[in-house]
C-alpha positions in Angstrom: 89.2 96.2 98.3 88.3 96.6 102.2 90.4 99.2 103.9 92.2 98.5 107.0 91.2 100.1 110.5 93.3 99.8 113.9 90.3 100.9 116.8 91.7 101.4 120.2 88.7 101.6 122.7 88.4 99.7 126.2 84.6 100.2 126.7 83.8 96.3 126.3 80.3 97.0 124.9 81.3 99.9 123.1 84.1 98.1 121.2 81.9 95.6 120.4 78.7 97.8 118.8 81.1 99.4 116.6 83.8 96.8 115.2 80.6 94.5 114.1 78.9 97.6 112.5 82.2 98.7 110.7 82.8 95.3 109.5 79.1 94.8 108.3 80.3 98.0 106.5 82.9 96.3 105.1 86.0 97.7 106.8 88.5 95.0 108.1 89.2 96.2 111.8 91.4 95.1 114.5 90.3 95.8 117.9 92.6 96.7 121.1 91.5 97.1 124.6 94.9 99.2 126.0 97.5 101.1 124.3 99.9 98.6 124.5 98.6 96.3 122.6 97.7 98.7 119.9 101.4 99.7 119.6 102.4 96.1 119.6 99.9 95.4 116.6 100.7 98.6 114.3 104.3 97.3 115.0 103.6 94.2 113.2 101.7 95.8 110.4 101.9 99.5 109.4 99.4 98.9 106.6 96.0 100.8 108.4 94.3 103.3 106.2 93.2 104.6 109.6 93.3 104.7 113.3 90.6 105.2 115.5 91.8 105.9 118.6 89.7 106.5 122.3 91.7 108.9 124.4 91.0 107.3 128.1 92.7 104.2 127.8 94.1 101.6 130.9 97.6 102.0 130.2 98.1 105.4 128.9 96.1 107.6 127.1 95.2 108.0 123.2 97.4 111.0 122.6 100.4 109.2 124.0 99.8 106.2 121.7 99.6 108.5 118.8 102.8 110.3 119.4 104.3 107.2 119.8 102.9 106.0 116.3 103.5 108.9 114.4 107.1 108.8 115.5 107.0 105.6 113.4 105.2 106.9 110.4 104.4 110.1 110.4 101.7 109.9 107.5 99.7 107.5 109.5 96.2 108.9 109.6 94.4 108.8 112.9 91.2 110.0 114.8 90.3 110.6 118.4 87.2 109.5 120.2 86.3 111.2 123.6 83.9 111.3 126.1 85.6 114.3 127.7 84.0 117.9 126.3 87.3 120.2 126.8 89.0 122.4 124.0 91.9 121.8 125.3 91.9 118.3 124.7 90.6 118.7 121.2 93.2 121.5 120.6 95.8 118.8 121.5 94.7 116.3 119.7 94.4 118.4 116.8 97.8 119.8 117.6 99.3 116.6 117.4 98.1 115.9 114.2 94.6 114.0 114.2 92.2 113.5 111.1 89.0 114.2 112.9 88.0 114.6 116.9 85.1 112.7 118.2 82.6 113.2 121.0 81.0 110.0 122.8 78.4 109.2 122.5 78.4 109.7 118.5 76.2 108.2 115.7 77.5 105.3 114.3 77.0 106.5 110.8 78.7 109.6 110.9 81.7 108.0 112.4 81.2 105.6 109.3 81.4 108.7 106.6 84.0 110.8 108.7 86.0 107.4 108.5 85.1 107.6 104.7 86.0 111.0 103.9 89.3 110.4 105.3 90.0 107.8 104.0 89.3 109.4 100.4 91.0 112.5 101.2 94.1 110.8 102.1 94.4 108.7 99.1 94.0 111.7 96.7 96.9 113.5 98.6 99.3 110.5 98.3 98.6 110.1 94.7 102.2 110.0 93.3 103.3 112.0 90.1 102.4 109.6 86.6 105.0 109.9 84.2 104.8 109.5 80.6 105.0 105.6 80.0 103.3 105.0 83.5 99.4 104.0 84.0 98.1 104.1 87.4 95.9 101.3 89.0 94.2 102.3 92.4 97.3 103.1 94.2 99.8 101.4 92.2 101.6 102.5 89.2 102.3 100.5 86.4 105.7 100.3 84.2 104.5 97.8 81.2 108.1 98.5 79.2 110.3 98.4 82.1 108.2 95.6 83.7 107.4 97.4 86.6 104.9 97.5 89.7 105.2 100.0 92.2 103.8 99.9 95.4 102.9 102.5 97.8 105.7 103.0 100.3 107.8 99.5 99.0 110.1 99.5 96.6 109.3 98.2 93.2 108.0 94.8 92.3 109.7 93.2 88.9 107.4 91.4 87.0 107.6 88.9 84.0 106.7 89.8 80.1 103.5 87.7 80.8 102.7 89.0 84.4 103.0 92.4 82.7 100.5 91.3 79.9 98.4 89.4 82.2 98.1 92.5 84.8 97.7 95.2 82.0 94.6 92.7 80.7 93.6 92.4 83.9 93.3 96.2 84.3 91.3 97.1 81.1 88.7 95.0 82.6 89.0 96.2 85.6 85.4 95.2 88.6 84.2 93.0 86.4 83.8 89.3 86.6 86.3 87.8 83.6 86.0 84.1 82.9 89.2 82.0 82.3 88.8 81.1 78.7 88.9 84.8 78.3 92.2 85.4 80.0 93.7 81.7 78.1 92.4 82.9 74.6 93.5 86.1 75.2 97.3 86.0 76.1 98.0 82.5 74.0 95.2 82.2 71.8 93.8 78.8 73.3 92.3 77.5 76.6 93.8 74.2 77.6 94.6 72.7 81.0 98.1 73.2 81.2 97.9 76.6 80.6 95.2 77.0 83.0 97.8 76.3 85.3 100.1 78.3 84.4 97.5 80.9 84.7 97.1 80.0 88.5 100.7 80.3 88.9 100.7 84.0 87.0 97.9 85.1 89.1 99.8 83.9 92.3 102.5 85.7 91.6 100.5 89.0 91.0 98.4 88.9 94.4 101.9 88.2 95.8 102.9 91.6 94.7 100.0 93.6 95.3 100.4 92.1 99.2 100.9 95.7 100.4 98.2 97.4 98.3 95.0 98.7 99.7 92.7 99.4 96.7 93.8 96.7 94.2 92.7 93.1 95.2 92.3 89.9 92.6 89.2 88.1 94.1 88.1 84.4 92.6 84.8 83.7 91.3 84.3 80.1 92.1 84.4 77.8 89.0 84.4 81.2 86.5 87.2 83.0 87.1 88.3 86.4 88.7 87.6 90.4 89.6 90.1 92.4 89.3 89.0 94.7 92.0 89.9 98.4 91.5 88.7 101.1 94.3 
């Protein structure tokens, strides 16, 4: 599953160089020139696994825009990039409640395992409490008896008795191509067309719920089948 980056920088070149070398590293990244339209975008979607924010910006600067964000959510993880050397502007930006502080210029592939190492760190910490009867998938957890999904942040997702059986199947093969027939034969002991559709329609209703997820994705394998894909 890729992970989900907001970068703020309005160096032209710059911005460029490094959203097509974090996307060749499979990140998904939206990229703002100004403040402003950063806000406006993490307004839409709250769902980033991390910001990467430049502190000079047109409109106002980086630790503005991060004040301003973490007044929305205050778990948002976030780092600073800088060309200015001054401790007091790390101090601040530290202060406020940054990740990581950068220096420009910077190697592009330590800014790729700082993002990384965040990234993991934060996940681990969010890990919510699995009680008895719960299994957790990525950053789900799973209710199979009270047919139950929970999502990070959202409130719970109600699934069907075949959903549930479908998703717990799913799970045990878990970053793995699995063919159709196996999923048909599986949950109703035969592979016909009707239920293949049927099949689309559970699967459907599955990625629907896992919408806000950021580690559990069901990706199709053209003319095979699916990966339930697990990070």
């Amino acid at each position: 599953m890729k992970h989900s980056l907001l970068f703020v920088e309005d160096e032209q070149d710059l911005g460029n160089v490094v959203k097509q070398y974090l996307e060749f590293m499979n990140f998904n990244v939206i990229w703002c020139m100004s403040a402003h339209e950063a806000l406006l975008h993490y307004q839409q979607s709250h769902s980033y696994d991390l910001l990467i924010i430049d502190v000079q910006l047109p409109d106002y600067n980086g630790f503005e825009l991060a004040e301003k964000i973490i007044k929305e959510n205050k778990t948002q993880a976030f780092l600073f990039l800088t060309a200015r050397n001054e401790k007091k502007d790390r101090i601040h930006g530290l202060h406020i409640g940054a990740d990581d502080y950068i220096n420009k210029p910077f190697d592009i592939d330590e800014l790729v395992l700082r993002i990384k190492n965040i990234i993991k760190r934060n996940n681990k910490e969010i890990r919510p409490e699995i009680l008895p009867g719960e299994l957790q998938i990525g950053d789900l957890i799973f209710q199979k008896e009270l047919l139950k999904l929970s999502l990070p942040n959202k409130k719970a997702v109600s699934l069907t008795l075949r959903e549930a059986e479908l998703l717990e199947y799913l799970h045990i093969n878990s970053n793995r191509i699995l063919k159709r027939e196996e999923i048909l034969l599986h949950l109703w002991g035969e592979n016909d067309y009707f239920l293949g559709r049927s099949l689309d329609v559970f699967i459907s209703r599955l990625r629907k719920a896992l919408t806000h997820s950021t580690r559990v994705n069901i990706e199709n394998v053209y003319g095979v089948g699916f990966i339930f894909s697990v990070s």
